[in-house]
VOGU-3710 file (C-alpha; in Angstrom, 3 decimals, decimal comma):
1> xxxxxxxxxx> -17,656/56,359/-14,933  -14,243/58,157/-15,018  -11,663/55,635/-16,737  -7,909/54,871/-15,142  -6,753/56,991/-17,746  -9,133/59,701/-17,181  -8,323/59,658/-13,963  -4,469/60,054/-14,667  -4,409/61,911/-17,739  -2,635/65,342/-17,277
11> xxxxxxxxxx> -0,135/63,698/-14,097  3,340/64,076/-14,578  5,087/61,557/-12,541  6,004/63,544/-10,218  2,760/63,967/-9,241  2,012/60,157/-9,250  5,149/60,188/-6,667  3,051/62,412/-4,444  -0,276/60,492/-4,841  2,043/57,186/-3,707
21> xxxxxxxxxx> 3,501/59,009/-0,936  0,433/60,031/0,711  -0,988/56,532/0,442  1,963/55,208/2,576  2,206/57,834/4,661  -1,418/57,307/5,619  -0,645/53,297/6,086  2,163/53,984/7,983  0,474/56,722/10,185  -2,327/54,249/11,021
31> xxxxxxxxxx> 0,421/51,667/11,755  1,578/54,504/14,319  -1,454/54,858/15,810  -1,482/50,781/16,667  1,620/50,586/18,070  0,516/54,131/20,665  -2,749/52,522/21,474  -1,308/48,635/21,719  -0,294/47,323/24,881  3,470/45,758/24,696
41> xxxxxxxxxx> 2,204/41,966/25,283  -0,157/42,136/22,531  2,622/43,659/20,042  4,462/41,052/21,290  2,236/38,449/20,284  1,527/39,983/16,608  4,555/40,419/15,728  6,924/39,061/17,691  4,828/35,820/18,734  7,044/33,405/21,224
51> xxxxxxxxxx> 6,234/30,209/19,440  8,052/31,850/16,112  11,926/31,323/15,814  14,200/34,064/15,353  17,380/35,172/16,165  17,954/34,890/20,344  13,902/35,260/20,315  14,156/34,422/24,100  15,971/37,467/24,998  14,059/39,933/22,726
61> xxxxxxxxxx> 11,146/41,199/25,360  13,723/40,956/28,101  16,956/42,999/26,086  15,090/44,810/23,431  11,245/45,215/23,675  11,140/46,292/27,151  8,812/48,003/29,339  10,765/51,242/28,733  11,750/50,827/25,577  7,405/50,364/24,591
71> xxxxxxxxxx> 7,266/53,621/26,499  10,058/55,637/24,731  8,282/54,387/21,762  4,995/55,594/22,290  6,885/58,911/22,553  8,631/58,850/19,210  5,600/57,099/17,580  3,788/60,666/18,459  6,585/62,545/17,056  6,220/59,995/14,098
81> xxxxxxxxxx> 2,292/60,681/13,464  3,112/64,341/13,964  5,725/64,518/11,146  3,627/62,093/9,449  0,783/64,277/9,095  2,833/67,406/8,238  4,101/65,777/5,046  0,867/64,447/4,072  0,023/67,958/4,008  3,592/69,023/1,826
91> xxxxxxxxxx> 2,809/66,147/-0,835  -0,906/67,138/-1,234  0,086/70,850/-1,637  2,970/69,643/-4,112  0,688/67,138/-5,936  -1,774/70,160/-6,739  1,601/72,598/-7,734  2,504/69,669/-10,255  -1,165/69,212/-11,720  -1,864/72,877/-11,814
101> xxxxxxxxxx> 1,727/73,137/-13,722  0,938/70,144/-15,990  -2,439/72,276/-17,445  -0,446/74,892/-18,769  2,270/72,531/-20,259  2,515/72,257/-23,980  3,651/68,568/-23,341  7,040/68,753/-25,291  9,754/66,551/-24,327  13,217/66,905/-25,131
111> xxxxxxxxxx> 14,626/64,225/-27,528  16,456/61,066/-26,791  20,149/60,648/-27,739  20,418/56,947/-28,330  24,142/57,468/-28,935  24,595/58,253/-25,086  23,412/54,714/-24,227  26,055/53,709/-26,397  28,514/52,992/-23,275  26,139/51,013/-21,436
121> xxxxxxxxxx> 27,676/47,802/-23,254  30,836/48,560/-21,607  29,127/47,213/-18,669  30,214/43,663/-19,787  33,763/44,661/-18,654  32,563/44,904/-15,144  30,016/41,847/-15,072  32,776/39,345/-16,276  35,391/40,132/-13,635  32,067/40,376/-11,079
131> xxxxxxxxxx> 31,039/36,902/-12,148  34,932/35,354/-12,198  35,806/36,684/-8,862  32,130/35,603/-7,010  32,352/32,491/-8,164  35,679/31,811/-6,389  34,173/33,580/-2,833  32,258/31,257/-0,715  29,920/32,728/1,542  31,666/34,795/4,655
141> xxxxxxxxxx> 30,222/34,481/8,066  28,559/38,111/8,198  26,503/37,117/4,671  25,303/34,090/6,653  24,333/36,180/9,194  22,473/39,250/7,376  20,955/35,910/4,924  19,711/33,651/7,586  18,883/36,391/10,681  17,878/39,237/8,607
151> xxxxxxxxxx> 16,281/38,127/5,294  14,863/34,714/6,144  12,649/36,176/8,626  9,462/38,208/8,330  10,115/41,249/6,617  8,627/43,580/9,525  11,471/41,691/11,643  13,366/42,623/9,656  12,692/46,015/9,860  12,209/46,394/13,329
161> xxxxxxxxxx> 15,086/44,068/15,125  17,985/45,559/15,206  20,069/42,770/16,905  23,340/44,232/15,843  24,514/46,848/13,025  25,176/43,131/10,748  21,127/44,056/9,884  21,813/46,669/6,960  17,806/47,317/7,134  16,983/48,325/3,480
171> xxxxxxxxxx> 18,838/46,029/2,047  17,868/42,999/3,836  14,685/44,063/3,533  15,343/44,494/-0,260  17,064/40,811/-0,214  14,015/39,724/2,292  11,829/39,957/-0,554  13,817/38,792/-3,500  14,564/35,914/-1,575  11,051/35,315/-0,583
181> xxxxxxxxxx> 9,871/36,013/-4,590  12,299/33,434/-6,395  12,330/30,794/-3,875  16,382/30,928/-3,951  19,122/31,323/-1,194  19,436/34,545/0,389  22,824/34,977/-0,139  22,550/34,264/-3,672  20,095/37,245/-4,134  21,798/39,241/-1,705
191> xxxxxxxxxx> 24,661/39,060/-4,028  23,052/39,823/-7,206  21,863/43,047/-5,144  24,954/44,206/-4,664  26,587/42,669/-8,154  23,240/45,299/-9,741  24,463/48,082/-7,057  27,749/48,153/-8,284  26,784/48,528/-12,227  24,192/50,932/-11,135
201> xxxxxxxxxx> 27,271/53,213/-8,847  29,794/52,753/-12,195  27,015/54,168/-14,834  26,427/57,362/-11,851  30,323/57,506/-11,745  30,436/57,889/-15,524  27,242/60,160/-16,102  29,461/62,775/-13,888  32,876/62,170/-15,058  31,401/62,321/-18,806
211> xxxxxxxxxx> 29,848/65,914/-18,143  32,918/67,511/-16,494  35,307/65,728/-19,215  33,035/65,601/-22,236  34,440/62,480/-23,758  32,476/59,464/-22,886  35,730/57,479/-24,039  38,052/59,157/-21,127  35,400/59,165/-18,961  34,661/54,900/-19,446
221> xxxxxxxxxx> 38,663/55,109/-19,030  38,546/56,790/-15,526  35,510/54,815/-14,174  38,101/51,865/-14,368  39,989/52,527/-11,461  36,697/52,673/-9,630  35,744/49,227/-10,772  38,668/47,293/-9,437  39,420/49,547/-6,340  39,743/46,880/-3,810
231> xxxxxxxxxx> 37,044/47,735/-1,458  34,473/48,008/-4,443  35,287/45,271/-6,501  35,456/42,831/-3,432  31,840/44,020/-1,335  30,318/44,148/-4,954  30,298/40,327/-4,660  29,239/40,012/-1,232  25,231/39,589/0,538  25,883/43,132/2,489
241> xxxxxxxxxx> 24,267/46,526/2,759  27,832/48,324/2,005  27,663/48,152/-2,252  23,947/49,260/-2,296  24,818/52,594/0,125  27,870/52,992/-2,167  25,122/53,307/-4,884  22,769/55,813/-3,195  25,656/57,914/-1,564  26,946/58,518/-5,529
251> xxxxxxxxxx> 23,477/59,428/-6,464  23,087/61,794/-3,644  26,543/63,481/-4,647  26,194/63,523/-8,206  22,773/65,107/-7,502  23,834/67,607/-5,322  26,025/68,940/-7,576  24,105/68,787/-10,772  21,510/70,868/-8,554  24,041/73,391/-7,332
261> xxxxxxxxxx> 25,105/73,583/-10,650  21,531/73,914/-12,762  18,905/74,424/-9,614  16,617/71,830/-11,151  13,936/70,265/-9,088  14,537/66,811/-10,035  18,124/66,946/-8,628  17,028/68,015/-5,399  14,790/65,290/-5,341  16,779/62,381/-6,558
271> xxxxxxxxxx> 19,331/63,803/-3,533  16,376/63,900/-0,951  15,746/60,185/-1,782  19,010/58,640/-2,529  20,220/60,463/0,583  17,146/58,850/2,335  17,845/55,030/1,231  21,831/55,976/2,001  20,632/56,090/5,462  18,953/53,374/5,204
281> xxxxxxxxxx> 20,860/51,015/4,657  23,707/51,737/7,030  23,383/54,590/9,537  27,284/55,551/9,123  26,164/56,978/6,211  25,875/60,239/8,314  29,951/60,396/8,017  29,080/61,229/4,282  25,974/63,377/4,493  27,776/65,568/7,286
291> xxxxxxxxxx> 30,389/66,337/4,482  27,116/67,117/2,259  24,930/69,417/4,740  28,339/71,181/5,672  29,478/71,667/1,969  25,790/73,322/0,995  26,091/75,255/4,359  29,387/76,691/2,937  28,162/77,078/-0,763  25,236/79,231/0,257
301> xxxxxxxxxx> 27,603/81,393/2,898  29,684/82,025/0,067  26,706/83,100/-2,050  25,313/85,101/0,413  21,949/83,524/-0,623  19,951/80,991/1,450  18,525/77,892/-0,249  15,306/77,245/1,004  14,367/74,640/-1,234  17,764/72,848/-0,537
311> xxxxxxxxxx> 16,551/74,060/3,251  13,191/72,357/2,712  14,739/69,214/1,447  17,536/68,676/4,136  14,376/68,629/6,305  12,908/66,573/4,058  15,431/63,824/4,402  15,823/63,993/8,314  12,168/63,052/8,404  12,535/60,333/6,654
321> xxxxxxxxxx> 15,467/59,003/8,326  13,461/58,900/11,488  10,396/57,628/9,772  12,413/54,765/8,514  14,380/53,895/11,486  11,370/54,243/13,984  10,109/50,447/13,675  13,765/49,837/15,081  13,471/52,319/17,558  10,332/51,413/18,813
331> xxxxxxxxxx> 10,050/47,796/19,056  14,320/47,464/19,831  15,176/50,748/21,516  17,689/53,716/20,197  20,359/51,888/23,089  20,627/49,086/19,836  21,403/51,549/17,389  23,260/53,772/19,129  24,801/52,285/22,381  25,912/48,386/20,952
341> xxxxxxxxxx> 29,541/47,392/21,621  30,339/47,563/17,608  29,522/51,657/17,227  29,417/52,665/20,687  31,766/56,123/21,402  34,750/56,011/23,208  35,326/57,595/26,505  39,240/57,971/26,503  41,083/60,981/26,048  41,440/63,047/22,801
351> xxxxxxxxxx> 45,416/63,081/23,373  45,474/59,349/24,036  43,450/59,164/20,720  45,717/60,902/17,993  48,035/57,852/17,377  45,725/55,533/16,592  43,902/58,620/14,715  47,409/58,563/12,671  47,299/54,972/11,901  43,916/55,022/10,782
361> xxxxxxxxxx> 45,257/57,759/8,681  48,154/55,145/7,203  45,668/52,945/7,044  43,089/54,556/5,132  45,759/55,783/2,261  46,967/51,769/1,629  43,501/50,664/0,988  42,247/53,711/-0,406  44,731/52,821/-3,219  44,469/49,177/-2,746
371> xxxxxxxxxx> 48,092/48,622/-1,298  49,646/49,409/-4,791  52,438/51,166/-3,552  54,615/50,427/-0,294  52,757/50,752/2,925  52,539/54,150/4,141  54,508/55,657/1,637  54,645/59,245/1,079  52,807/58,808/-2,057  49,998/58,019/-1,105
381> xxxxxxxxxx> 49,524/61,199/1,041  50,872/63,087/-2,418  47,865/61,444/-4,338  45,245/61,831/-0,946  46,171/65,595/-1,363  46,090/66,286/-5,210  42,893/67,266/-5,452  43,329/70,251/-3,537  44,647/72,090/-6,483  40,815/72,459/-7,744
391> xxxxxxxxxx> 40,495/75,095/-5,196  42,559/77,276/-7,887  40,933/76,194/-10,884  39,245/78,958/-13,250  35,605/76,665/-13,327  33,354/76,977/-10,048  32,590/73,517/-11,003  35,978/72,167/-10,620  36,414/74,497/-7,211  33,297/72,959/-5,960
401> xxxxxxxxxx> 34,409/69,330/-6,312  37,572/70,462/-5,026  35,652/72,184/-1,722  33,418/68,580/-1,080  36,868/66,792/-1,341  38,023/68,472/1,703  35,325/68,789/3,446  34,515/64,693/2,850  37,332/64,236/4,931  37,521/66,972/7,419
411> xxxxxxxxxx> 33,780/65,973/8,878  35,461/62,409/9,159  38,023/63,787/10,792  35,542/65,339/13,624  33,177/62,198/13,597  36,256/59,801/14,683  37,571/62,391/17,331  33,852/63,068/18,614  33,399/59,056/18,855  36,895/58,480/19,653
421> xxxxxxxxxx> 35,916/55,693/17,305  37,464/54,461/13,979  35,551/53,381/11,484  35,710/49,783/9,818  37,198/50,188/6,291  33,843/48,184/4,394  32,332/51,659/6,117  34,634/53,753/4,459  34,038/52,332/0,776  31,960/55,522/-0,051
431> xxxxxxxxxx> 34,961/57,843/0,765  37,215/55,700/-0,907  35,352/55,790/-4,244  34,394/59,159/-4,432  37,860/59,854/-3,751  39,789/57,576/-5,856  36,999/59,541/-8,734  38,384/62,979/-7,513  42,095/61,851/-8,020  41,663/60,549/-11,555
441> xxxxxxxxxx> 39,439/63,789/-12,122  42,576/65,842/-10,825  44,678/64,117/-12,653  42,811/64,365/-16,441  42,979/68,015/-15,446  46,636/68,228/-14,881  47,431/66,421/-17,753  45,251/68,436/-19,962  47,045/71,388/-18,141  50,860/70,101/-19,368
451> xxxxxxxxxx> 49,549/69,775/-23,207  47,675/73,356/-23,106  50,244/74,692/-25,034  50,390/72,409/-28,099  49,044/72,908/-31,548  47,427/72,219/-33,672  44,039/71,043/-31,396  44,201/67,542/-33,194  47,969/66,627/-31,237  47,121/68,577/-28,264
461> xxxxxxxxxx> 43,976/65,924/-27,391  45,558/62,934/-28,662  48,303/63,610/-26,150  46,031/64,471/-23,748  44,241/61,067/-23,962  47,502/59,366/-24,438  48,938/60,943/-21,295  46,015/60,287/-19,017  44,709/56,405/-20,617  47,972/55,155/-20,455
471> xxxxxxxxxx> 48,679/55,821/-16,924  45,355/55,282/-15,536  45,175/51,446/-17,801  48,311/50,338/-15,730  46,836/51,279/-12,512  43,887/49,685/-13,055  45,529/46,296/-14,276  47,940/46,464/-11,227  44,468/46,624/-8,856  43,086/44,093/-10,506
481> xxxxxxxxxx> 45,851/41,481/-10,173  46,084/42,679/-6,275  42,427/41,856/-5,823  43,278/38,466/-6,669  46,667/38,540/-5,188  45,015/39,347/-1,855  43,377/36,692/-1,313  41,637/38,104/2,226  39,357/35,149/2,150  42,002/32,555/1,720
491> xxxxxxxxxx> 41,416/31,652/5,746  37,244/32,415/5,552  37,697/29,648/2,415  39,324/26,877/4,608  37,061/27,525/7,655  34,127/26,737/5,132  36,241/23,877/3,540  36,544/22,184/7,094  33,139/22,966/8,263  31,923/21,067/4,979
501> xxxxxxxxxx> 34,123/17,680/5,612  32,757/18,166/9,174  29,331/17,979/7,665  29,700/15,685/5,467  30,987/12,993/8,009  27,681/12,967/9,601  24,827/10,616/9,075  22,608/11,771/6,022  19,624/13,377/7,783  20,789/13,888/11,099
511> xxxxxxxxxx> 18,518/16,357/13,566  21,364/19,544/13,701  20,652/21,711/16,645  22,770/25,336/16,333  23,582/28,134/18,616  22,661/31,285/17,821  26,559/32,145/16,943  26,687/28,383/14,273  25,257/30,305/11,803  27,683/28,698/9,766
521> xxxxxxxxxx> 27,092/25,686/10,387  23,707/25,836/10,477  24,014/27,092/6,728  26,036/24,158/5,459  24,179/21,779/7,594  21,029/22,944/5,802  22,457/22,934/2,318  24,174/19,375/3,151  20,705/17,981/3,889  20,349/17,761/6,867
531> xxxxxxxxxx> 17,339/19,033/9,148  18,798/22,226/11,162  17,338/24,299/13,426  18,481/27,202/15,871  15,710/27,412/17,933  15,164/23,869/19,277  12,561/21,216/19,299  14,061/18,761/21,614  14,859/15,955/18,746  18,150/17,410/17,977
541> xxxxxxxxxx> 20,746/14,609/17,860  23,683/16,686/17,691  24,225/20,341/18,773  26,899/22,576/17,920  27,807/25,778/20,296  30,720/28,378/19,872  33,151/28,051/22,524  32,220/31,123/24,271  28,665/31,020/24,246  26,890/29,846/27,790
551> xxxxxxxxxx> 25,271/26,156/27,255  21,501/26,540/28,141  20,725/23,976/30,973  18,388/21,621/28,472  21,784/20,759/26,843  23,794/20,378/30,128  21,341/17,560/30,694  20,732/16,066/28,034  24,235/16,360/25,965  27,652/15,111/26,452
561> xxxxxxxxxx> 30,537/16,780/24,915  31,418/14,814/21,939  34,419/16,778/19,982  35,892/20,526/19,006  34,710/21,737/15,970  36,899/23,724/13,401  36,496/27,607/14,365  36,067/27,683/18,007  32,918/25,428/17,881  31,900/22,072/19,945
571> xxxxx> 29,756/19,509/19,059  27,645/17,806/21,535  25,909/14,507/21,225  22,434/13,503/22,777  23,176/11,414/25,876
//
């Protein structure tokens, strides 16, 4: 009988990749299959089963599941088994490429350089000033959402109700299962995603600032402005999707260009996937991977040489969008994604549009430098538009980064016209890094330009480093004294302060009935004690409501309004 390592004996990983791929591509295919040949009451009922509390589960079969939304989903579950099959078919011709290869290989692997590890401790840097600035951060409303809505639930509800764009799917699915594995609050775990995210993006950032400066000592240097730009440093510590896409969109572009640089395989796949999971955790991604397909579009024009692999692999990633996204789509309709008040395109005029277009623009250079210099001063277009100057440099290297660069922001330029939308900055925070990354990367060059001249090579790089650490040390300080300067959360800390003395006023062990917008207070109410719950049982003795929300008629009759409630809430008492 053929042992385990028999069985796997000659596999590269790659090929084990395949094997795994075709195994969940057949579950999920099968899953496909239920969902075309399942009537809408019975999916209902398995997974969506009306005696289970969720968020607004009343209104899911009546605003989301609906009778045409089950039948636009048969229709994209065909497309889904479709494409499903076809890349069973591409990983089980790949798997047998990579075996066949694997025969003829003489097994050789190239040697490890335990020096290059050697900056990894620097990581402490970033963990300390992660830890001291979380610790001060209570919990914002949108991480109570995304933890109690999104990753206390089951993890297919997860995946499959998309309520509002608060549910960053892959990550709360990610959290969804932490949460559920160490028995600890989701928003602790949801921040120790993102705290994991964010060393993960800085050791990317440095990998490819490292191989176009060759000195891992300037390129720790320039990662530092990346570590305390404002929008980083402050989402690393939060329970949201935004640090983790941050993450996967640097993988995808350091990727890209190490594969349009060497045309190794392994590139192209670490793009395919990272680009994948980019997606998938917040669907603006596509500002970002426009700026990617239109940049390879360009590159291979200006070759006069098509891709196909690169081709093959843009395909690639499509499909798996869809794939990933279709449990949404199915069970809570593409008008949720695509159509809800928070991403939904405008319908004014293009003229009317350009001033607020301009302000945006204002906009996006103060907190793309973290408000270091005056507001909207002219030098922070001067710095936005520095890194054009790679378009002259001698290295096609320095000309490509230079080409993305302007391209990154000309496809965001034609995604807020098409929308007539504006994006929220926490969406921007992958622009904003991989910007702030091209302007230090400008800037080394510059520098290193001035000093060309000097001799003897010893001076020439010591002024170099001088020149560029110096400036780049007090920049970095300066954003890390305005991250604490700016306290943003100074109001989101006394709303939770207030909601807490609220709390604890009550009787220990009071029945807490919640809205489905008192998240918040359903969170503190819980951690305070007390028994809370947001889909009622009828022995609530209190229940709390946000102003605007409609009272539902079983608390018309049987409440009495008792007092307001810091926020915009009201608390009613049984009668």
């Amino acid at each position: 009988m053929a042992t385990l390592k028999s069985i796997f004996s000659g596999i590269k990983t790659t090929g084990l990749i395949y094997l795994s791929a075709v195994v969940m591509l057949v579950l999920y295919l099968l899953h496909l299959l239920q969902y075309i040949f399942s009537g809408r009451d019975r999916l209902t009922q398995q997974y969506f089963p009306s005696e289970t509390c969720f968020y607004k589960s009343g209104e899911f079969t009546t605003r989301y599941f609906t009778a045409h939304v089950k039948m636009q989903g048969n229709q994209l579950a065909g497309i889904g088994a479709g494409l499903c099959i076809a890349l069973i078919g591409h990983c089980l011709y790949r798997y047998k490429q990579v075996k066949g290869a694997v025969a003829v290989s003489d097994g050789k692997r190239e040697p490890i350089n335990r020096m290059s590890y050697l900056p990894l401790v620097l990581l402490g840097i970033p963990a300390y000033f992660w830890y001291r600035g979380q610790v001060q951060l209570g919990p914002s409303g949108d991480e109570i959402f995304s933890a109690v809505y999104c990753a206390e639930t089951s993890l297919f509800r997860t995946w499959a109700y998309y309520m509002m764009p608060n549910n960053h799917i892959f990550f709360n699915l990610v959290n969804n299962l932490l949460a559920k594995v160490t028995f600890c609050d989701a928003v602790h775990t949801g921040r120790a995603i993102s705290f994991v995210a964010y060393l993960s993006m800085l050791i990317a950032a440095f990998r490819w600032l490292n191989k176009l400066v060759k000195n891992w000592v300037v390129a720790a240097i320039a990662c530092l402005p990346l570590m305390f730009q404002f929008t980083t440093f402050i989402l690393a510590q939060q329970n949201r999707g935004y640090e983790l896409q941050l993450l996967f969109g640097w993988l995808s572009y350091v990727s890209m260009l190490s594969y349009l640089f060497d045309k190794r395989g392994r590139e192209l796949r670490l793009f395919t996937i990272s680009s994948v999971l980019g997606f998938a955790c917040i669907p603006t991604y596509s500002y970002f991977f426009g700026a990617q397909l239109l940049f390879c579009l360009c590159v291979m024009v200006y070759e006069r040489k098509a891709d196909l692999a690169l081709v093959l692999h843009a395909a690639l990633i499509g499909c798996g969008v869809f794939l990933f996204y279709l449990p949404s789509l199915c069970f809570s309709g593409l008008d949720a994604l695509i159509n809800n008040e928070y991403v939904k395109a405008g319908t004014g005029d293009y003229v009317d549009f350009i001033p607020g277009f301009y302000t945006a623009l204002k906009t996006n250079g103060n907190t793309l430098f973290s408000n270091l210099i005056e507001r909207d001063h002219w030098v922070n277009m001067v710095l936005f538009l520095t890194p054009v100057l790679l378009l002259f440099a001698k290295k096609r290297e320095r000309r490509l980064v230079g080409i993305f660069y302007i391209l990154l922001w000309i496809v965001w330029g034609i995604f807020c016209f098409k929308m007539q939308r504006l994006p929220y900055y926490r969406n921007m925070v992958l622009h904003y890094s991989i910007t702030v990354a091209t302007i230090v990367y400008t800037f080394y060059l510059l520098v290193a330009k001035v000093f060309s001249f000097v001799k003897p090579q010893v001076i020439k790089y010591s002024l170099i480093r001088l020149a560029f650490v110096v400036p780049v040390l007090i920049v970095s300080y300066q954003q890390y004294q305005w991250c604490y300067r700016q306290d943003n959360y100074a109001e989101e800390q006394q709303i939770n302060a207030q909601i807490n003395a609220e709390i604890g006023s009550w009787d220990k062990g009071v029945v807490v009935g919640c809205s489905p917008y008192s998240f918040c207070y359903f969170y503190f109410s819980r951690k305070g004690g007390h028994v809370t719950h947001y889909c009622l049982s009828g022995n609530e003795a209190v229940y709390i409501n946000l102003v605007q929300e409609p009272l539902p008629a079983n608390i018309l009759a049987n409440y009495s309004f008792l007092k307001k409630l810091p926020d915009g809430y009201e608390l009613y008492k049984r009668k």
